[in-house]
PyMOL CGO cylinders between C-alpha atoms (Angstrom):
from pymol import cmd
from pymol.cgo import CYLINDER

trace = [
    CYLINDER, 5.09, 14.77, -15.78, 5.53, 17.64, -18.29, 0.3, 1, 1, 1, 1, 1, 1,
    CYLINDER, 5.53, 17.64, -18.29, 3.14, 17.91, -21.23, 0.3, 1, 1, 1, 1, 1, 1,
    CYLINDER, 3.14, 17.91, -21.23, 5.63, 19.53, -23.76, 0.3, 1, 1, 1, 1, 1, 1,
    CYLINDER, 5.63, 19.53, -23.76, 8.17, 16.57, -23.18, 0.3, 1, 1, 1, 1, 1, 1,
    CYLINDER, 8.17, 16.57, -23.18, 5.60, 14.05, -23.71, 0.3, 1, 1, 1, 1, 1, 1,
    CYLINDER, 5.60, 14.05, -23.71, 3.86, 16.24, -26.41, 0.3, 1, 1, 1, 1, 1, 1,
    CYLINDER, 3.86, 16.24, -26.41, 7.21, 16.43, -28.92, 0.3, 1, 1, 1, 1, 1, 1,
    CYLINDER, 7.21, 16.43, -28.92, 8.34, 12.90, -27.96, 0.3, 1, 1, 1, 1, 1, 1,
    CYLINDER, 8.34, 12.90, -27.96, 4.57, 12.04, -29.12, 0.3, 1, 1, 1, 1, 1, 1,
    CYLINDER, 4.57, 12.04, -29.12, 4.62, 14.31, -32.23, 0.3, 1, 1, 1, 1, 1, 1,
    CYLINDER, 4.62, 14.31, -32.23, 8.19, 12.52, -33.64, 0.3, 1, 1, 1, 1, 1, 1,
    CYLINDER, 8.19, 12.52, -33.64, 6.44, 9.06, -33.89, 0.3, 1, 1, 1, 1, 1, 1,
    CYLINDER, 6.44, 9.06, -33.89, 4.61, 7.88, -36.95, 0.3, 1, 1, 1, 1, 1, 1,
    CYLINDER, 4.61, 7.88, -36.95, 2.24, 10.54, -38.56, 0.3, 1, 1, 1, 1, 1, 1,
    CYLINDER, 2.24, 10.54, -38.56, 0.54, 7.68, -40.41, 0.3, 1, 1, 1, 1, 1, 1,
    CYLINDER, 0.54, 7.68, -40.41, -1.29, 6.52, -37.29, 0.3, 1, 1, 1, 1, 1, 1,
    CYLINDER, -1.29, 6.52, -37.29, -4.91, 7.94, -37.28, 0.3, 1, 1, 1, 1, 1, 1,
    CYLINDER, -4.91, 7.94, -37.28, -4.81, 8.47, -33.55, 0.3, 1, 1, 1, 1, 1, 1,
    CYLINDER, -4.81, 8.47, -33.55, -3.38, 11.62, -32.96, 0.3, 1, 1, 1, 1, 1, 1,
    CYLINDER, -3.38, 11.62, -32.96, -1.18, 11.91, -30.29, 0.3, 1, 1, 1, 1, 1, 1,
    CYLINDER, -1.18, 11.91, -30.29, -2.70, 14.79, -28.45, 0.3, 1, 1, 1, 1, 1, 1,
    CYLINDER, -2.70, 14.79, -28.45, -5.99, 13.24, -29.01, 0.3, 1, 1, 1, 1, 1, 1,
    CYLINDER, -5.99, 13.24, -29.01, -4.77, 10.27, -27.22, 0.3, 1, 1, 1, 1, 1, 1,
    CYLINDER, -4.77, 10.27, -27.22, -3.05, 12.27, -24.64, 0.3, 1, 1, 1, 1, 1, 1,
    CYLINDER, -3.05, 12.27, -24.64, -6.49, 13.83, -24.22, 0.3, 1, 1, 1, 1, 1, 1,
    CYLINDER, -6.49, 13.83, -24.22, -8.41, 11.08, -23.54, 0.3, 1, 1, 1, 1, 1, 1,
    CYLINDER, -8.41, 11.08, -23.54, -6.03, 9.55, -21.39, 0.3, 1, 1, 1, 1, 1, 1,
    CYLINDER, -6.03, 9.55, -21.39, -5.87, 12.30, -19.80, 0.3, 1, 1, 1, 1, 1, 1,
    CYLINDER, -5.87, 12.30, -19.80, -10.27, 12.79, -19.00, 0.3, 1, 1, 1, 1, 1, 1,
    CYLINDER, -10.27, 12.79, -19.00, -10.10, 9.24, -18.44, 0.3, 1, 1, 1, 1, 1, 1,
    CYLINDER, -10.10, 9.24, -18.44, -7.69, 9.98, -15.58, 0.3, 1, 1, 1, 1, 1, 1,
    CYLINDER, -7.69, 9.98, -15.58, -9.58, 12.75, -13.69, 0.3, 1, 1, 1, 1, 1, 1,
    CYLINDER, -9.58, 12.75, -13.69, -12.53, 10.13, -13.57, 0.3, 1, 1, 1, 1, 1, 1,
    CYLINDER, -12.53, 10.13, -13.57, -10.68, 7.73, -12.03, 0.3, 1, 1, 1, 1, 1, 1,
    CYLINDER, -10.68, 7.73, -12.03, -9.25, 10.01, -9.81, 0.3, 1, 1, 1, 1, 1, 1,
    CYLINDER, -9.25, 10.01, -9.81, -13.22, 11.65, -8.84, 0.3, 1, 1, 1, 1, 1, 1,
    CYLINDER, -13.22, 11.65, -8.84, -14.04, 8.21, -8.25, 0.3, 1, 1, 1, 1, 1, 1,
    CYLINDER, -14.04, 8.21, -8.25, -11.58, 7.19, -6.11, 0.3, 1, 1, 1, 1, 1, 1,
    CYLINDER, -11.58, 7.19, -6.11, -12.40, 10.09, -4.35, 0.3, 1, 1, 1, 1, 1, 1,
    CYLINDER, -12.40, 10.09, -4.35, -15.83, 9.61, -3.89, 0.3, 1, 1, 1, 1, 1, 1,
    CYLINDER, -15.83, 9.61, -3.89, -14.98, 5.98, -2.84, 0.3, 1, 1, 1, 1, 1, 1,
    CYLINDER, -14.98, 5.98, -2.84, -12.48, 6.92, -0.21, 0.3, 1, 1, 1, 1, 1, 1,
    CYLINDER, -12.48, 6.92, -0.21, -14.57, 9.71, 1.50, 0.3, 1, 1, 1, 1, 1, 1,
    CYLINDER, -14.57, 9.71, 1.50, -17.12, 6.53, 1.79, 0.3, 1, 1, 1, 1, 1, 1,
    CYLINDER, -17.12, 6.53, 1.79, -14.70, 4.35, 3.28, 0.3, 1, 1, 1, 1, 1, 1,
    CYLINDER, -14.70, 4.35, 3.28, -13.59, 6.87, 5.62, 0.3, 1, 1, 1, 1, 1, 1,
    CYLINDER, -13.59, 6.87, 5.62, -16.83, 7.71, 6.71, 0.3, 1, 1, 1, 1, 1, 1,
    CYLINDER, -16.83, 7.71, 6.71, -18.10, 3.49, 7.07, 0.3, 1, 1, 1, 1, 1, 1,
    CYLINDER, -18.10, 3.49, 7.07, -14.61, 2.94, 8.95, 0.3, 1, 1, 1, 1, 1, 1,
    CYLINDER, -14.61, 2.94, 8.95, -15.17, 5.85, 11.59, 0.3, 1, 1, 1, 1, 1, 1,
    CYLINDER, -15.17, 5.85, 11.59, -18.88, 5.28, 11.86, 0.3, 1, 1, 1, 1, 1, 1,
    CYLINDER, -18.88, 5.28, 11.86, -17.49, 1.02, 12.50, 0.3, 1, 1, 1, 1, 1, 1,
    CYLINDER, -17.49, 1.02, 12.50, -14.85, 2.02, 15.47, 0.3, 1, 1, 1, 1, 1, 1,
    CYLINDER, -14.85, 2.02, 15.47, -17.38, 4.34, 16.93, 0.3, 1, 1, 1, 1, 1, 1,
    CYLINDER, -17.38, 4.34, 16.93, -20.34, 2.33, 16.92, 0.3, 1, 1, 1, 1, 1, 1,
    CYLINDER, -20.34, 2.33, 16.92, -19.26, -1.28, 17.31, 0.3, 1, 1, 1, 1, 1, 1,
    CYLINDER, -19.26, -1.28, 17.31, -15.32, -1.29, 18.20, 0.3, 1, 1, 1, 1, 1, 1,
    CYLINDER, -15.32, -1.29, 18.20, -16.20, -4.18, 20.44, 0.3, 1, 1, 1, 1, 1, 1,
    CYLINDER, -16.20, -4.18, 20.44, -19.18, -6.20, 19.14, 0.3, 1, 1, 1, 1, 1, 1,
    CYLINDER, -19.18, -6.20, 19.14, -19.06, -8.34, 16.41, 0.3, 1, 1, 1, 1, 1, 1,
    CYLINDER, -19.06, -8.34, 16.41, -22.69, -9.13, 14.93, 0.3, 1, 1, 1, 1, 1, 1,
    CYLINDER, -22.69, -9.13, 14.93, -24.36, -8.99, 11.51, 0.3, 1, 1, 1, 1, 1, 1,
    CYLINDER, -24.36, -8.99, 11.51, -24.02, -5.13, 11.96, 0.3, 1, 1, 1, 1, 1, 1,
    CYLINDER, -24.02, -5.13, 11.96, -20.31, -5.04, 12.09, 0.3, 1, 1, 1, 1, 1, 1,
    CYLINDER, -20.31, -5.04, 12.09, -20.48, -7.38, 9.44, 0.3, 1, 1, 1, 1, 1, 1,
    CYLINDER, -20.48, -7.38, 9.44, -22.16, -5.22, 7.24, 0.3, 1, 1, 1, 1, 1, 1,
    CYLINDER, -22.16, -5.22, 7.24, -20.42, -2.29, 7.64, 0.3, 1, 1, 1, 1, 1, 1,
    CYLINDER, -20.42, -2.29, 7.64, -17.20, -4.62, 7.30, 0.3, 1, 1, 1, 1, 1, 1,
    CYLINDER, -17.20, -4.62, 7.30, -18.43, -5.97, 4.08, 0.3, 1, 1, 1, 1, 1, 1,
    CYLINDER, -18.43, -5.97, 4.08, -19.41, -2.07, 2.48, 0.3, 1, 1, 1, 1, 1, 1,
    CYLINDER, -19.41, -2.07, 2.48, -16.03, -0.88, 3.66, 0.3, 1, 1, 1, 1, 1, 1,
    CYLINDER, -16.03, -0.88, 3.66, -13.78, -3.94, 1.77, 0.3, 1, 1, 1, 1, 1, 1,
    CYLINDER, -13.78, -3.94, 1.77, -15.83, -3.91, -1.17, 0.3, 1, 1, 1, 1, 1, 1,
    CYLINDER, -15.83, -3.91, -1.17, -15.18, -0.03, -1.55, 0.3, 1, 1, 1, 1, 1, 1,
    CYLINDER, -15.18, -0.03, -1.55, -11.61, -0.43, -0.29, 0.3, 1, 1, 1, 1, 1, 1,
    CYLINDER, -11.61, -0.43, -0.29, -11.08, -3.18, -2.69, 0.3, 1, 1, 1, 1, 1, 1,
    CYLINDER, -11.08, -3.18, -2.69, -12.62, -0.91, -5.75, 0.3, 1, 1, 1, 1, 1, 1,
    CYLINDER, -12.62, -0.91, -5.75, -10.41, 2.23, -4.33, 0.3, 1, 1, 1, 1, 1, 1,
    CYLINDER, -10.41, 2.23, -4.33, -6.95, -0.33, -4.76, 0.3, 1, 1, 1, 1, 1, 1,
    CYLINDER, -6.95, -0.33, -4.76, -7.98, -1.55, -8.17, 0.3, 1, 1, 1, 1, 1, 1,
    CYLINDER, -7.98, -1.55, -8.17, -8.50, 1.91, -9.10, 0.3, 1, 1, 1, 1, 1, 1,
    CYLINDER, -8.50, 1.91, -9.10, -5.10, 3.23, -7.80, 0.3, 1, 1, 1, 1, 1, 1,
    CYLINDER, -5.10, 3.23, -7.80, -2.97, 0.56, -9.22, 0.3, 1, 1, 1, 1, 1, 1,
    CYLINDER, -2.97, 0.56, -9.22, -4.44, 0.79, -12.47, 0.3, 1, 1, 1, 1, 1, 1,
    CYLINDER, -4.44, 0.79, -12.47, -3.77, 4.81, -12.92, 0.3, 1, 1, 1, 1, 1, 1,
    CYLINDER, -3.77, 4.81, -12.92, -0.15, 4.52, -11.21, 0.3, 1, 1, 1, 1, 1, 1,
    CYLINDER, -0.15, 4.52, -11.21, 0.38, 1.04, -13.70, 0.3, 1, 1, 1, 1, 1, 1,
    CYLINDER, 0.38, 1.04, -13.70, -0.98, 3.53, -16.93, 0.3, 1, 1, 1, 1, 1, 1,
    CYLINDER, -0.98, 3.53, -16.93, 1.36, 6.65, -15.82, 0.3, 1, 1, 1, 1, 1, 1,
    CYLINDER, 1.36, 6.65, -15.82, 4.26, 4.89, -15.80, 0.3, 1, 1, 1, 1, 1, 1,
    CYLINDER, 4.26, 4.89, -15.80, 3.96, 2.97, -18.74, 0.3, 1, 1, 1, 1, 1, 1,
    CYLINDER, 3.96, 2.97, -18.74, 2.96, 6.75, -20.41, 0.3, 1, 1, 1, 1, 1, 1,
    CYLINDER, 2.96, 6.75, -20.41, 6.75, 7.90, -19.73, 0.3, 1, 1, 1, 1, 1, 1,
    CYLINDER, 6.75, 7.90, -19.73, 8.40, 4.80, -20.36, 0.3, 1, 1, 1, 1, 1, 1,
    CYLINDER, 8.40, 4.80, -20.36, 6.87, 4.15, -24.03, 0.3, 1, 1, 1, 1, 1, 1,
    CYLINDER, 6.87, 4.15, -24.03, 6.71, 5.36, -27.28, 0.3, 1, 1, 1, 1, 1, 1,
    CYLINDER, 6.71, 5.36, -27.28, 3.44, 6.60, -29.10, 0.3, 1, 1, 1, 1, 1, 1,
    CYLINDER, 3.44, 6.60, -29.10, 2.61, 3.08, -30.93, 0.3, 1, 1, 1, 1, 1, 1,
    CYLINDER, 2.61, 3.08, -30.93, 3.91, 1.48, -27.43, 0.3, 1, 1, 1, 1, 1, 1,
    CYLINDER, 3.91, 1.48, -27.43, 1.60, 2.89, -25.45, 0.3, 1, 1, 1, 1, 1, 1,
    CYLINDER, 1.60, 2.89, -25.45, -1.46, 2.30, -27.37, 0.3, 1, 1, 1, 1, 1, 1,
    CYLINDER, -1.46, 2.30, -27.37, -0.96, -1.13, -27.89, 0.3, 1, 1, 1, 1, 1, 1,
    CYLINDER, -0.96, -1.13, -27.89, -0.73, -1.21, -24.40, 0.3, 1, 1, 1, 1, 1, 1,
    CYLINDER, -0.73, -1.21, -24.40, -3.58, 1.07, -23.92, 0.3, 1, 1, 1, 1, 1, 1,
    CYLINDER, -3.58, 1.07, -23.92, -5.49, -1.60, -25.76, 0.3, 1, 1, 1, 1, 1, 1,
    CYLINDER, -5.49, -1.60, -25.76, -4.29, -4.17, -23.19, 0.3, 1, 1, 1, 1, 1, 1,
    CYLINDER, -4.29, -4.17, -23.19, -5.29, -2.11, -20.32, 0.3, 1, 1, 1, 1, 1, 1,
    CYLINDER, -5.29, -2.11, -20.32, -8.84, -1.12, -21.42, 0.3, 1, 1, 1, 1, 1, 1,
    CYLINDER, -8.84, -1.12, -21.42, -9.39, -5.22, -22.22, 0.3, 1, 1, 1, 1, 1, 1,
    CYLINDER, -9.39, -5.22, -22.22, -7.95, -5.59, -18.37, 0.3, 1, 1, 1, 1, 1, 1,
    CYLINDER, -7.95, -5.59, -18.37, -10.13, -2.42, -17.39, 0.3, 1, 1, 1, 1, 1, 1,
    CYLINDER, -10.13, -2.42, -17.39, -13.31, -4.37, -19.42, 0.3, 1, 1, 1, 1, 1, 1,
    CYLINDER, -13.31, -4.37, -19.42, -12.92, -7.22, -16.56, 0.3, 1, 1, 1, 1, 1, 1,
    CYLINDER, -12.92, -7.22, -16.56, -12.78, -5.33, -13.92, 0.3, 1, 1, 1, 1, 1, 1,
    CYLINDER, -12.78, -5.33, -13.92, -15.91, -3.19, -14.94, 0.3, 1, 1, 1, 1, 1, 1,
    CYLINDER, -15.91, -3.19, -14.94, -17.85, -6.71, -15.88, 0.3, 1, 1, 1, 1, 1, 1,
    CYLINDER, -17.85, -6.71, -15.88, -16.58, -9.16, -13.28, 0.3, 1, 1, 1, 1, 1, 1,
    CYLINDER, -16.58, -9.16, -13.28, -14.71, -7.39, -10.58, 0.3, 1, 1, 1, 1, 1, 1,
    CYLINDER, -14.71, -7.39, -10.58, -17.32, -4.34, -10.40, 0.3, 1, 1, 1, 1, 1, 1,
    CYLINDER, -17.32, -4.34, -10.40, -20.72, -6.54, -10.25, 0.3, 1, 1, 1, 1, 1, 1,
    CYLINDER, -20.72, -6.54, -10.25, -18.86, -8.44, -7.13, 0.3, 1, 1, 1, 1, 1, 1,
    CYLINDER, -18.86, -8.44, -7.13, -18.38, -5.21, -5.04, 0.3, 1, 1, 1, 1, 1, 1,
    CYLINDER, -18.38, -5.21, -5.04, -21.52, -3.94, -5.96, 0.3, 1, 1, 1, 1, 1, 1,
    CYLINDER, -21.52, -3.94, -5.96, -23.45, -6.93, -4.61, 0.3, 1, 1, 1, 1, 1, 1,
    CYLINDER, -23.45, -6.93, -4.61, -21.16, -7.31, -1.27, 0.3, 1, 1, 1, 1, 1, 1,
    CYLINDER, -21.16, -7.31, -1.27, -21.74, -3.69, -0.80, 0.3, 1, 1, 1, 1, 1, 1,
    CYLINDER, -21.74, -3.69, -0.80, -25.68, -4.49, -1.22, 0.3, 1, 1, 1, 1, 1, 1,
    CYLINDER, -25.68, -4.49, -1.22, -25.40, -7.46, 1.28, 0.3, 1, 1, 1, 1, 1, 1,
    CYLINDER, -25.40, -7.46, 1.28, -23.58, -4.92, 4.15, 0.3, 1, 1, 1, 1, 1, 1,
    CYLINDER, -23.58, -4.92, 4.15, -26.16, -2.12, 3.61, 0.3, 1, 1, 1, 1, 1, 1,
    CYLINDER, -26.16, -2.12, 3.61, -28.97, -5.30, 4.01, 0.3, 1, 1, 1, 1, 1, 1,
    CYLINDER, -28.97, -5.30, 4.01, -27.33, -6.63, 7.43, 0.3, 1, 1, 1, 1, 1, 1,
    CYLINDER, -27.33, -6.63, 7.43, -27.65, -2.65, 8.42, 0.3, 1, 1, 1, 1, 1, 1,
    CYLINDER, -27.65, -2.65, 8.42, -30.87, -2.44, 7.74, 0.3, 1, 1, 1, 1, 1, 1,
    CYLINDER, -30.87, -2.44, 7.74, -33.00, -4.41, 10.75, 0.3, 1, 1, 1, 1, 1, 1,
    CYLINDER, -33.00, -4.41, 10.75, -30.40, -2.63, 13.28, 0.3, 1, 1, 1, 1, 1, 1,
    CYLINDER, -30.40, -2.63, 13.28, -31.33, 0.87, 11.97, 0.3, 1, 1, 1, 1, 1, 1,
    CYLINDER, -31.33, 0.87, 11.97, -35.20, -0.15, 11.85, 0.3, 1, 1, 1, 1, 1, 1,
    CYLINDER, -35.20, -0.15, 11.85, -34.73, -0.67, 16.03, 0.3, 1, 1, 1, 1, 1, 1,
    CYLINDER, -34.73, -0.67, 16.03, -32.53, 2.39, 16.44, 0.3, 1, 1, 1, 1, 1, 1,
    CYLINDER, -32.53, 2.39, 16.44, -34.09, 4.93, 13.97, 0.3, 1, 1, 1, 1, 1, 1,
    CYLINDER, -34.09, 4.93, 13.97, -37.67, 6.46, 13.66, 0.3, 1, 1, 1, 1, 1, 1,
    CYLINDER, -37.67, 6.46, 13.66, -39.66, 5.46, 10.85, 0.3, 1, 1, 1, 1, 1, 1,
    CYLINDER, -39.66, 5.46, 10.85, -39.17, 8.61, 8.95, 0.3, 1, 1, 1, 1, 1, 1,
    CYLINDER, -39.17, 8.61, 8.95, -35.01, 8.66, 9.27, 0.3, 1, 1, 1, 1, 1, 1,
    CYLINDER, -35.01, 8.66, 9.27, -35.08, 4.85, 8.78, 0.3, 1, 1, 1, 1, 1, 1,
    CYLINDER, -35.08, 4.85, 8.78, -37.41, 5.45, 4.84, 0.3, 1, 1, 1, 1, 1, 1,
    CYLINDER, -37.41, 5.45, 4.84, -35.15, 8.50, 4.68, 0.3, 1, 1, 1, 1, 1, 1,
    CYLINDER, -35.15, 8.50, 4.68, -32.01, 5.74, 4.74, 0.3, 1, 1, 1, 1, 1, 1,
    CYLINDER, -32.01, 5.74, 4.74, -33.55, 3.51, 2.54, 0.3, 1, 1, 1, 1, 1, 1,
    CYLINDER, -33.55, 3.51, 2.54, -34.47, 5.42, 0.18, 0.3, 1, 1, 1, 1, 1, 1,
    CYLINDER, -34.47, 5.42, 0.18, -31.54, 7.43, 0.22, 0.3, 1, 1, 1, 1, 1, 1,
    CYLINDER, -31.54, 7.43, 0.22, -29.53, 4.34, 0.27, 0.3, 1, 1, 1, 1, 1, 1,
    CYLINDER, -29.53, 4.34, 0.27, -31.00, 2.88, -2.91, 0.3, 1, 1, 1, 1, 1, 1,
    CYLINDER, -31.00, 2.88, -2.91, -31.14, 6.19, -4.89, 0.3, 1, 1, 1, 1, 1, 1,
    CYLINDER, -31.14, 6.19, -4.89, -27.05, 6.62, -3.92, 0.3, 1, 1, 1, 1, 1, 1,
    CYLINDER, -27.05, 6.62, -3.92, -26.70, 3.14, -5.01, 0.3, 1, 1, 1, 1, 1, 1,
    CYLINDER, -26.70, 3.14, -5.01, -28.97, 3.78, -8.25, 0.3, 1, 1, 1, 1, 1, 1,
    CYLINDER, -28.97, 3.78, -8.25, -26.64, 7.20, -8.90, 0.3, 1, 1, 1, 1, 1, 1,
    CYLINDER, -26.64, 7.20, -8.90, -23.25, 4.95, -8.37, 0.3, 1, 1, 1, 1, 1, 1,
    CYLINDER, -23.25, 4.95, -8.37, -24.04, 2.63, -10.87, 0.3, 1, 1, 1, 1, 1, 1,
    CYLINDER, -24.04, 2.63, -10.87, -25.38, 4.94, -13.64, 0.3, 1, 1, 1, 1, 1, 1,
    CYLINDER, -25.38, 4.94, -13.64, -21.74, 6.45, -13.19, 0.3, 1, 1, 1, 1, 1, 1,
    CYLINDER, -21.74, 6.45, -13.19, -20.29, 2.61, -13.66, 0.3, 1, 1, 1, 1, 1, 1,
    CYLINDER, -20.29, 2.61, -13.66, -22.50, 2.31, -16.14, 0.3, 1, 1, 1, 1, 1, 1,
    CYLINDER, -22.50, 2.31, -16.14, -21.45, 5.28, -17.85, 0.3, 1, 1, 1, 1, 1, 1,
    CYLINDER, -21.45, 5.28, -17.85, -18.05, 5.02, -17.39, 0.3, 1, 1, 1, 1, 1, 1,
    CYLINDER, -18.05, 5.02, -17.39, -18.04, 1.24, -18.54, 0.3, 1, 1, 1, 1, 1, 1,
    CYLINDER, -18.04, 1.24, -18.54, -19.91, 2.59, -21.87, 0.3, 1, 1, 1, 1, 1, 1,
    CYLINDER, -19.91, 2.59, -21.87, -17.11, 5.57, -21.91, 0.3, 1, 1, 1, 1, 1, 1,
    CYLINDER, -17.11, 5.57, -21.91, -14.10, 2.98, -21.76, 0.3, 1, 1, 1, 1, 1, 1,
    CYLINDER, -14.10, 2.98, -21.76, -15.63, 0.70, -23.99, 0.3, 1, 1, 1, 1, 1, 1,
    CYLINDER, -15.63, 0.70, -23.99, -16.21, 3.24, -26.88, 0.3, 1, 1, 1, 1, 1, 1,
    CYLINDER, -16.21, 3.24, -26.88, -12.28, 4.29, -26.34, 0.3, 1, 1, 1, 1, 1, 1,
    CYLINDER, -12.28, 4.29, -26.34, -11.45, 0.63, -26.64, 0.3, 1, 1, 1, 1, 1, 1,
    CYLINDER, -11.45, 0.63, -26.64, -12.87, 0.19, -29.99, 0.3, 1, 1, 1, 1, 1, 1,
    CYLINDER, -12.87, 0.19, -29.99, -11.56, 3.74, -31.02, 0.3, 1, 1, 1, 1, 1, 1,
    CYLINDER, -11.56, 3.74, -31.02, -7.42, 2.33, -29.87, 0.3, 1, 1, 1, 1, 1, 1,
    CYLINDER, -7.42, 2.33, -29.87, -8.62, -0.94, -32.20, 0.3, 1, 1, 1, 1, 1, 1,
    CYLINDER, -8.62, -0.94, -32.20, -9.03, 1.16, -35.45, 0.3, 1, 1, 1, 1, 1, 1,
    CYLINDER, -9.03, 1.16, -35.45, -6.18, 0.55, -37.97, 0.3, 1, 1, 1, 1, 1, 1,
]
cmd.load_cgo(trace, "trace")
């Protein structure tokens, strides 16, 4: 996609709109590398969950498996959601015009707002119910120390991931209300 294209299609809409277009461009566009850092983040987890599953239990299915099974399609899940949305925004980006595309920002960040506040809170606990069924089967196979080292490292990644939500929930919220101002 090439900025000056977008950039002087942008720059012949309306001047009287208060949201400058490269403002909005911008933000669309830190908004995107977000997305895109969590994805990866997400991925390299699902990648790592799905090769620890087919080494460790390609054969067994227990509350272990189920666990890891759980962690791995709540993050897979999340990892979709997030790819459709930014392919679903880039497109519409090319396709529309300036006033277009925000209303339809607006749309999106309302869709975005129900996927942070309904969609989100869903993965988060089926990911916390996986890491629980993991947790007596690393007590048996772990020493003490690497076992507290997993739970505690387990709760302060979980702590860290949803700060980020948190953050980014708080971020997409404030641009909400900004694409809402006459």
């Amino acid at each position: 996609m090439e900025n000056d294209i977008l950039n002087t299609l942008w720059n012949n809409q309306n001047e009287l709109d208060p949201m400058d277009p490269n403002r909005l461009i911008s933000k669309a566009k830190n908004q995107r590398r977000r997305q895109i850092a969590a994805i990866i983040i997400m991925s390299v987890t699902v990648v790592i969950l799905v090769a620890y599953t087919l080494y460790i239990s390609p054969n067994r299915w227990n509350n272990f498996t189920l666990g890891l099974l759980l962690m791995i399609t709540s993050l897979g899940f999340r990892v979709f959601l997030e790819i459709r949305s930014i392919y679903q925004k880039q497109n519409r980006l090319v396709a529309l015009d300036h006033n277009s595309y925000k209303s339809y920002l607006k749309k999106y960040y309302k869709l975005r707002l129900l996927i942070n506040y309904l969609i989100t809170p869903v993965c988060v606990v089926a990911y916390l119910i996986g890491f629980f069924l993991l947790l007596p089967y690393f007590k048996v196979e772990f020493s003490e120390g690497f076992y507290t080292y997993i739970l505690i490292s387990g709760f302060v990644s979980l702590a860290f991931i949803i700060i980020i939500i948190i953050h980014s929930i708080i971020k997409e919220s404030r641009f909400l209300k900004l694409l809402k101002q006459p």
